[in-house]
C-alpha positions as CSV (number, residue, x, y, z in Angstrom):
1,X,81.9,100.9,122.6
2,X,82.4,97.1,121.4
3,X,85.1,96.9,124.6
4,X,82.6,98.4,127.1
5,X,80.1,95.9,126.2
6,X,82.4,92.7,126.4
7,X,83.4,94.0,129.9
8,X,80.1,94.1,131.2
9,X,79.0,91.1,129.5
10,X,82.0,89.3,131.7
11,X,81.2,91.1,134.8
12,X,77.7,89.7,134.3
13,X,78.4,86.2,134.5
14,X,81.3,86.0,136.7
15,X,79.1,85.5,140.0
16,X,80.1,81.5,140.4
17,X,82.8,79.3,141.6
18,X,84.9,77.0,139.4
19,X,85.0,73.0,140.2
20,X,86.4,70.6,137.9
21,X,84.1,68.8,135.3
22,X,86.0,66.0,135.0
23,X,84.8,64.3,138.7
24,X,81.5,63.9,140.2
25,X,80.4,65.0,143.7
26,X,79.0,61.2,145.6
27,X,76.2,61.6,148.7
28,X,78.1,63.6,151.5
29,X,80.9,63.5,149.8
30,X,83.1,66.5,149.6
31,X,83.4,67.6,146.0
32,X,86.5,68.2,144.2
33,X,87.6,71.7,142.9
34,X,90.1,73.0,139.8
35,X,93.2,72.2,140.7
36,X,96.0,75.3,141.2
37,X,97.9,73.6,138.5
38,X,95.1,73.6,135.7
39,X,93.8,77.1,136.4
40,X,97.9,78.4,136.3
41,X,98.6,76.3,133.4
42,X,95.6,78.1,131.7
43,X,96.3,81.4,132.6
44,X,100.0,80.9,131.6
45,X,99.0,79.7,128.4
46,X,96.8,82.6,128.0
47,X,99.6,85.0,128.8
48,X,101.9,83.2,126.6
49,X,99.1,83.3,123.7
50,X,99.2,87.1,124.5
51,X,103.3,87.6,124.3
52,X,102.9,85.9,120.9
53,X,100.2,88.6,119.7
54,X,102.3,91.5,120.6
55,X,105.6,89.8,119.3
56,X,103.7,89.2,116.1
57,X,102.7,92.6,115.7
58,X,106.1,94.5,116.9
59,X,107.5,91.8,114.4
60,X,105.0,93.2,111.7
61,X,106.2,96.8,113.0
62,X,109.5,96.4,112.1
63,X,109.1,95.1,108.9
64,X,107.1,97.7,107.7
65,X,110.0,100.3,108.9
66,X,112.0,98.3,107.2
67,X,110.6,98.5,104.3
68,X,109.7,102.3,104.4
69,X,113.4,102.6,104.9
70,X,114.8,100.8,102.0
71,X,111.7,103.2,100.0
72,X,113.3,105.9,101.8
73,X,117.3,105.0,100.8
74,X,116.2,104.4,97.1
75,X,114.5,107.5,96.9
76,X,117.5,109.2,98.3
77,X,119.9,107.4,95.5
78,X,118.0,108.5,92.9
79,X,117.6,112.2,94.4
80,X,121.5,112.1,94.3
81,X,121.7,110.5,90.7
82,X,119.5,113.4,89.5
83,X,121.7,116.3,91.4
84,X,124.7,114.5,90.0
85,X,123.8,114.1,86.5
86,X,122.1,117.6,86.4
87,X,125.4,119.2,88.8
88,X,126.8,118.6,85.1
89,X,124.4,120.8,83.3
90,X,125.2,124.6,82.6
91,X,122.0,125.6,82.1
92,X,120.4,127.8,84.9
93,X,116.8,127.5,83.8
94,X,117.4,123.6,83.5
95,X,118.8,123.4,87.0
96,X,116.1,125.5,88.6
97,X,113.7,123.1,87.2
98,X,115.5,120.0,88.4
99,X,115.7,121.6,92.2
100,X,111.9,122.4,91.6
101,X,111.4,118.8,91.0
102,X,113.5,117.6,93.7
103,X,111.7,120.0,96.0
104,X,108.3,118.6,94.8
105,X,110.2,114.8,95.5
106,X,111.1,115.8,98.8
107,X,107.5,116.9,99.4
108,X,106.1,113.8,98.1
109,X,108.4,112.0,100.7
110,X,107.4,113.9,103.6
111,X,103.4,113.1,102.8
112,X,104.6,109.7,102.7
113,X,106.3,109.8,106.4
114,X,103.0,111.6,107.2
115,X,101.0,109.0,106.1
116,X,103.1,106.0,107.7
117,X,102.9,108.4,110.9
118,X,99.0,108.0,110.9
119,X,99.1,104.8,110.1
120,X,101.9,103.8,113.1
121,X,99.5,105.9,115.3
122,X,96.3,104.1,114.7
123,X,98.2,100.7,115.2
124,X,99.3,102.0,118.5
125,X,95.4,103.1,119.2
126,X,94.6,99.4,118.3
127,X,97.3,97.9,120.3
128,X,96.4,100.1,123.5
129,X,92.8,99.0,123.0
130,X,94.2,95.4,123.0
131,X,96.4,95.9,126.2
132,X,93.2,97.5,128.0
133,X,91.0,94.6,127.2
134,X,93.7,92.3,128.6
135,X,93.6,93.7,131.5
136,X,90.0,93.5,131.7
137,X,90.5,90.0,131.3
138,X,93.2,89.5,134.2
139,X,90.8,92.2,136.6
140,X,87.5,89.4,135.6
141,X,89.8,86.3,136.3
142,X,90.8,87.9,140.2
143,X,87.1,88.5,140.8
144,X,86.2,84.7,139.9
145,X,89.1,83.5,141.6
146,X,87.6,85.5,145.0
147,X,83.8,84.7,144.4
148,X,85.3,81.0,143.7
149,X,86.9,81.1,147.5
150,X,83.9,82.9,149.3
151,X,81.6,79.9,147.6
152,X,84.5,77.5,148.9
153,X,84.6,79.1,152.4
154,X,80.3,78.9,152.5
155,X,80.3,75.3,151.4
156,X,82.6,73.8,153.7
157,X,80.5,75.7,156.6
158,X,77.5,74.3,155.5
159,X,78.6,70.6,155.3
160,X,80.7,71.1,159.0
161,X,76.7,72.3,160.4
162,X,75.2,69.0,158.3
163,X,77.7,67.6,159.9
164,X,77.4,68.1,163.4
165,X,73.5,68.1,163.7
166,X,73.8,64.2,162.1
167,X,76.1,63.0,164.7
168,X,73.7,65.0,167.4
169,X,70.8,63.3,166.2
170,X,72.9,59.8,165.7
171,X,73.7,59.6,169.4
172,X,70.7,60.6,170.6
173,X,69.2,57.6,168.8
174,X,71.9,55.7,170.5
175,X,70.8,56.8,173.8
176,X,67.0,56.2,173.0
177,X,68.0,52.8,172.0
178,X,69.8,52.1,175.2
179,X,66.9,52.7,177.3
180,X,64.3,51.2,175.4
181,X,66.7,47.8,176.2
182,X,67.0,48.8,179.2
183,X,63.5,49.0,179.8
184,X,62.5,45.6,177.8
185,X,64.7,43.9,180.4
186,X,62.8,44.8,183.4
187,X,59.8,44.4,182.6
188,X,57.6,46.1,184.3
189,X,53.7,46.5,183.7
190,X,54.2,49.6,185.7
191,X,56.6,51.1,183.2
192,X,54.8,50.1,180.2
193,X,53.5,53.1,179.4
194,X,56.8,54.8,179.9
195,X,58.3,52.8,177.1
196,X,55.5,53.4,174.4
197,X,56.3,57.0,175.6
198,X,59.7,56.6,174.6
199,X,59.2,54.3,171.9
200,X,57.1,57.2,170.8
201,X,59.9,59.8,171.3
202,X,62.3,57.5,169.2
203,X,60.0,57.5,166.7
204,X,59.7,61.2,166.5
205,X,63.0,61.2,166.7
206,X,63.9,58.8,163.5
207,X,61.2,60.9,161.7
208,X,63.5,63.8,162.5
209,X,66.6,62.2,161.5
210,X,64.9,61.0,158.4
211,X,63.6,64.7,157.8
212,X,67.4,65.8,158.3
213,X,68.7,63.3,155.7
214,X,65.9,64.4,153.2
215,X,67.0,68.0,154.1
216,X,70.8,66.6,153.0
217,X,70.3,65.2,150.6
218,X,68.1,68.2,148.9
219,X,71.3,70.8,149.7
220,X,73.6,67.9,148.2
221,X,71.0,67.6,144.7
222,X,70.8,71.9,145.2
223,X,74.5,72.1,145.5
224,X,75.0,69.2,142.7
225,X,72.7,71.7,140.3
226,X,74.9,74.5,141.2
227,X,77.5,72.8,140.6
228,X,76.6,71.6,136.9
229,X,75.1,75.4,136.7
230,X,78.9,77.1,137.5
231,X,80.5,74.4,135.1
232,X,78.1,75.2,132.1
233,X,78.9,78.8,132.7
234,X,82.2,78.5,132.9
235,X,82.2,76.5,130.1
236,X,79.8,79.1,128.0
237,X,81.9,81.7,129.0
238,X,85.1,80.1,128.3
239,X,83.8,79.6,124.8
240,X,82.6,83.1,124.3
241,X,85.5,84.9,125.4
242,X,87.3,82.8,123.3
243,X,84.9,83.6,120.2
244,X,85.5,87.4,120.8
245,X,89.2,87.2,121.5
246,X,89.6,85.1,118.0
247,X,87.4,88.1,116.8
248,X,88.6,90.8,117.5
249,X,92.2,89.5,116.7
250,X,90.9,88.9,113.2
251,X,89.6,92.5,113.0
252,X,92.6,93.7,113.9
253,X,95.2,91.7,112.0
254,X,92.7,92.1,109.1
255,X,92.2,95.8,109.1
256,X,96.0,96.3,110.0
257,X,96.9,94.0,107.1
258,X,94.4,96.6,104.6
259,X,95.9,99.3,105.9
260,X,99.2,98.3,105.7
261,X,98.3,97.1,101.6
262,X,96.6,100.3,100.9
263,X,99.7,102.6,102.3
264,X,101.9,99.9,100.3
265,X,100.4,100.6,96.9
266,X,99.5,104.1,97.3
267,X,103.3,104.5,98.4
268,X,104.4,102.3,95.3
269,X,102.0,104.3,92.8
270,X,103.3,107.6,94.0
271,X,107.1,106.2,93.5
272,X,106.1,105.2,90.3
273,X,104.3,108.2,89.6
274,X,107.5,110.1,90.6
275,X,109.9,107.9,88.6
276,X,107.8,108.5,85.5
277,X,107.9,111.9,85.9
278,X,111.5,112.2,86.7
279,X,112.4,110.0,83.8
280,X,110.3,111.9,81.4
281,X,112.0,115.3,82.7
282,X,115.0,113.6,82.4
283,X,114.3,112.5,78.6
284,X,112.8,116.0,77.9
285,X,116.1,117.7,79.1
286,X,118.3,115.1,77.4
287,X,115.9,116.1,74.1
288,X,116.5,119.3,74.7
289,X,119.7,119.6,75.3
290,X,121.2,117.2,72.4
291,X,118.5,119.8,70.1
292,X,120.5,122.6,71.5
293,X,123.9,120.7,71.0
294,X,122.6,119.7,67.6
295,X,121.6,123.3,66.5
296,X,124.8,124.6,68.1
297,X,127.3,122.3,66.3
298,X,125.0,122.8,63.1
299,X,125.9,126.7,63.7
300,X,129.6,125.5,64.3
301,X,129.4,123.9,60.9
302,X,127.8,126.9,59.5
303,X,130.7,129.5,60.4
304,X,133.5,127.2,60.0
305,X,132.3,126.4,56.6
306,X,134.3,127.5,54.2
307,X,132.8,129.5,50.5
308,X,135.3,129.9,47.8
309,X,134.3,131.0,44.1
310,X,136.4,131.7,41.4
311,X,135.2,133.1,37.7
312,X,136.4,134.9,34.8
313,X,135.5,136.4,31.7
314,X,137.0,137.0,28.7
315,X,136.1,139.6,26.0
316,X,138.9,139.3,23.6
317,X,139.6,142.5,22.2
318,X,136.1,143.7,22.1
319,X,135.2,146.5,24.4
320,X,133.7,146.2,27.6
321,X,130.5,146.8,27.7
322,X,128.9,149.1,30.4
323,X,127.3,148.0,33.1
324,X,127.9,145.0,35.6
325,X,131.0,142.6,34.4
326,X,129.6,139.2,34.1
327,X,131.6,135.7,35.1
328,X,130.3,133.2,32.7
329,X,133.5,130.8,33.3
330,X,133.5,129.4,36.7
331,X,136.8,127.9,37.8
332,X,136.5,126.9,41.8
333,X,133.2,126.6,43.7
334,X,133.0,125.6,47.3
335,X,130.5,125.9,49.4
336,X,127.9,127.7,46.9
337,X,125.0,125.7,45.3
338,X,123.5,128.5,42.9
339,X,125.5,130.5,40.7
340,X,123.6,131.2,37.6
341,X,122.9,134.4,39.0
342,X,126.6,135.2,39.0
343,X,127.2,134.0,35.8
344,X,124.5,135.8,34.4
345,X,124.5,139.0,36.2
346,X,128.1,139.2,37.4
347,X,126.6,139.8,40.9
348,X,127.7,137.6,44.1
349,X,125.0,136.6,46.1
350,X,125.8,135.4,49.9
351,X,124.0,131.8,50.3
352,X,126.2,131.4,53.9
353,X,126.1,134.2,56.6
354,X,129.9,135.1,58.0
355,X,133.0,137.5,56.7
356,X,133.6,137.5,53.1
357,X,136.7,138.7,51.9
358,X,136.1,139.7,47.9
359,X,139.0,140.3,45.3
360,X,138.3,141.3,41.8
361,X,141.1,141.4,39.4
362,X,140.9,143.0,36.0
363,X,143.2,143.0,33.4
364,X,143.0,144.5,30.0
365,X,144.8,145.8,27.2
366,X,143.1,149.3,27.4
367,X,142.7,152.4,29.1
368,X,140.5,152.2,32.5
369,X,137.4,154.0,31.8
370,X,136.9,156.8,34.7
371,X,133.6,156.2,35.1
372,X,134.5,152.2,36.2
373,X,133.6,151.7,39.9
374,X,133.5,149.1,42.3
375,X,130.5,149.3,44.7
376,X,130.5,148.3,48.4
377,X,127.3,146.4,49.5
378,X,125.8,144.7,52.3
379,X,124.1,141.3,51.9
380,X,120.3,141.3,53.5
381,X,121.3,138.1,55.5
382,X,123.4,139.6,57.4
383,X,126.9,139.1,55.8
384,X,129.0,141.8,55.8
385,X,131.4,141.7,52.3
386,X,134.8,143.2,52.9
387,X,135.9,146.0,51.1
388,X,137.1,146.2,47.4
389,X,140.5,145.7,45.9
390,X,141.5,147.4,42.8
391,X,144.4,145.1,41.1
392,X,146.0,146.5,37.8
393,X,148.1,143.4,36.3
394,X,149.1,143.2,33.2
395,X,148.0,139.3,32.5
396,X,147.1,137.8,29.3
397,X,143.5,136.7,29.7
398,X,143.3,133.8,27.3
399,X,144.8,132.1,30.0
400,X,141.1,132.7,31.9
C-alpha cells in the first residue's frame, strides 16, 4: 500500500517542464533549460546510489550465509565428536539415547535452515519491493523528460508567432511613417485631412503595437511564473522523493538488521541450549558409566578377594565334648573381620560371597565316636561351601 501511494503521489506532480534555476529568463529573451549533462549526471548518480544499495545488501547476504555455515560446520564437528566418543561405548541403551539426541540435533538444525529460509525469503520480498519502486522512479523520470519537450516544443511556437506579429506591426509603422513624410513634404491643404486620417491610423496603429507589447510582456511575466512554479516543484519533489527514498531505506536496513539480530540470538540460544544439553548427557553418561565401572571393579575386587582362616583347639587329654567343636585359637585370618562367632560356636560364617573350599583336620589320641559327623551347609548369601574332608593324622596337638 505505502508503494501505491508514492507512485501516485509522483504521477501527481509530474505535469511540468524542467529549466535550470541557476539563470534567469531577460524580456524576450529565450530562457535557458537543464542541460543534458546535469540531468545525466543526476540520473547516473542515482543509478550508481542504487548499485551501492543492492551491493550492500547482497554483501549483507553473504555474510549471513557465511555465518550460518560456519554454525552449520561446528554443529557438524560436534555431531561427529559425540558419534566418535559414543562409537566407543558398548552400551546399547546408551547409544540409542545418543542417536536420539543426535536425531533431536539434527531436527533442531533443520528448524534453523527453516527459519534462515523465511528470513532469506522476506529479504527477497523486500528487495523486489525495492526493484519495483525503482522502476517506478525511472517510468516517472521518462514521463517528465516528455512533458518537459512537449512544453519546450509549445514555447518556442509561441515566441516564433510573438515574433512574427512584432515585425508585422514594426513595418507597418515603418510604412505609415513613410507616408506621413511624404505627405508633410507636399503640402497640400487639399490633403490635410488625408494626413490626420493617417496620422489617425498610425496612432491606432502604435496603440496596437503597444497593446501587443503589453500582451508580451504578460505571456513573458505568465511564462516567468511558470517557470519559478516548475522549478519549486521540481525542487519540492526532488526533496520529497528523496525524504521517502532515505525512508524507506532506513525501514528496510532497520527491520533487516532486527531480523537478522533476532534469528542471530535465537540461533545462538538454541546452540547453547543444545550444547548444554549435550554436555549434560555427556556428564550424565560419563557418571554413569565410571558408577558402572566403579561398581564392576568393586565386584572384581569382591571375587578376586581372597578369605583364609585358620584355627585350632586343643583339649589335652580331656574328652571331647558333644556338640559343635569350637576354635578358640586363631592362627591365620585374611579377609574376615568377625570371628567371635567361630571362636565361640566353632561355626564358619561367610562375610564374602564366592567358592569356599573347607578342610577340617582332627587329630586325637582316641577312638572316633560313631556318632561324629561333619554337616554340609549352604550359606544364606549365596556362598556355596565345598564339601567336607575327613583327615585322620596322627599329629601331636600341643603343637596347635
Amino acid at each position: 500500500m505505502f508503494i501505491y501511494f508514492v507512485v501516485l503521489y509522483f504521477c501527481g506532480l509530474s505535469n511540468g517542464f524542467l529549466l535550470d534555476s541557476g539563470n534567469i529568463s531577460t524580456f524576450g529573451g529565450k530562457p535557458t533549460y537543464l542541460s543534458a549533462a546535469e540531468y545525466y549526471g543526476d540520473k547516473n548518480q542515482i543509478h550508481h546510489d542504487l548499485e551501492k544499495l543492492h551491493q550492500e545488501q547482497e554483501a549483507y547476504r553473504d555474510q549471513q550465509e557465511k555465518s550460518l555455515n560456519l554454525l552449520t560446520n561446528q554443529i557438524q564437528q560436534k555431531f561427529l565428536t559425540i558419534e566418535q566418543m559414543f562409537s566407543a561405548q558398548n552400551s546399547n541403551n546408551k547409544v540409542n539415547e545418543t542417536k536420539q539426541i543426535i536425531d533431536a540435533l539434527e531436527q533442531k538444525y533443520g528448524e534453523l535452515e527453516t527459519k534462515y529460509t523465511t528470513v532469506q525469503g522476506k529479504l527477497s520480498a523486500k528487495e523486489q519491493m525495492y526493484n519495483k519502486l525503482a522502476e517506478n522512479y525511472t517510468k516517472l523520470k521518462e514521463a517528465m523528460e516528455m512533458n518537459n519537450a512537449n512544453l519546450q516544443q509549445e514555447l518556442l511556437k509561441i515566441q516564433e508567432n510573438c515574433k512574427t506579429e512584432t515585425n508585422s506591426a514594426v513595418n507597418k509603422t515603418l510604412v505609415l511613417a513613410g507616408t506621413i513624410s511624404k505627405l508633410e513634404q507636399l503640402k497640400n491643404i487639399n490633403q490635410l485631412q488625408t494626413l490626420q486620417t493617417l496620422q489617425g491610423q498610425v496612432q491606432t496603429f502604435d496603440s496596437r503595437i503597444n497593446l501587443l507589447t503589453s500582451h508580451e510582456q504578460a505571456r513573458n511575466q505568465d511564462f516567468l511564473a511558470l517557470y519559478n512554479l516548475t522549478t519549486l516543484s521540481r525542487h519540492e519533489l526532488e526533496i520529497k522523493m528523496n525524504n521517502q527514498f532515505q525512508t524507506l531505506e532506513k525501514n528496510l536496513i532497520n527491520q533487516t538488521r532486527s531480523d537478522n539480530e533476532k534469528l542471530e540470538k535465537h540461533t545462538m540460544k538454541e546452540i547453547n541450549e543444545l550444547a548444554n544439553h549435550t554436555m549434560h548427557e555427556i556428564e550424565q553418561m560419563e557418571r554413569y558409566h565410571n558408577s558402572s565401572f566403579l561398581l564392576f571393579q568393586q565386584n572384581m575386587d569382591k571375587q578376586l578377594q581372597k578369605v583364609v582362616v585358620t584355627g585350632c583347639t586343643n583339649y589335652g587329654g580331656a574328652n571331647i565334648p558333644a556338640g559343635p567343636v569350637k576354635f578358640p585359637v586363631i592362627k591365620t585370618s585374611v579377609g574376615i573381620s568377625n570371628l567371635s562367632s567361630f571362636q565361640s560356636t566353632g561355626k564358619f560364617t561367610c562375610q564374602v560371597p564366592g567358592y569356599y573350599h573347607i578342610i577340617a583336620t582332627i587329630t586325637t589320641t582316641k577312638k572316633w565316636s560313631s556318632n561324629r559327623h561333619y554337616e554340609k551347609f549352604q550359606h544364606h548369601t549365596s556362598a556355596v561351601c565345598d564339601r567336607l574332608y575327613k583327615r585322620w593324622k596322627l599329629l601331636d596337638t600341643r603343637n596347635c
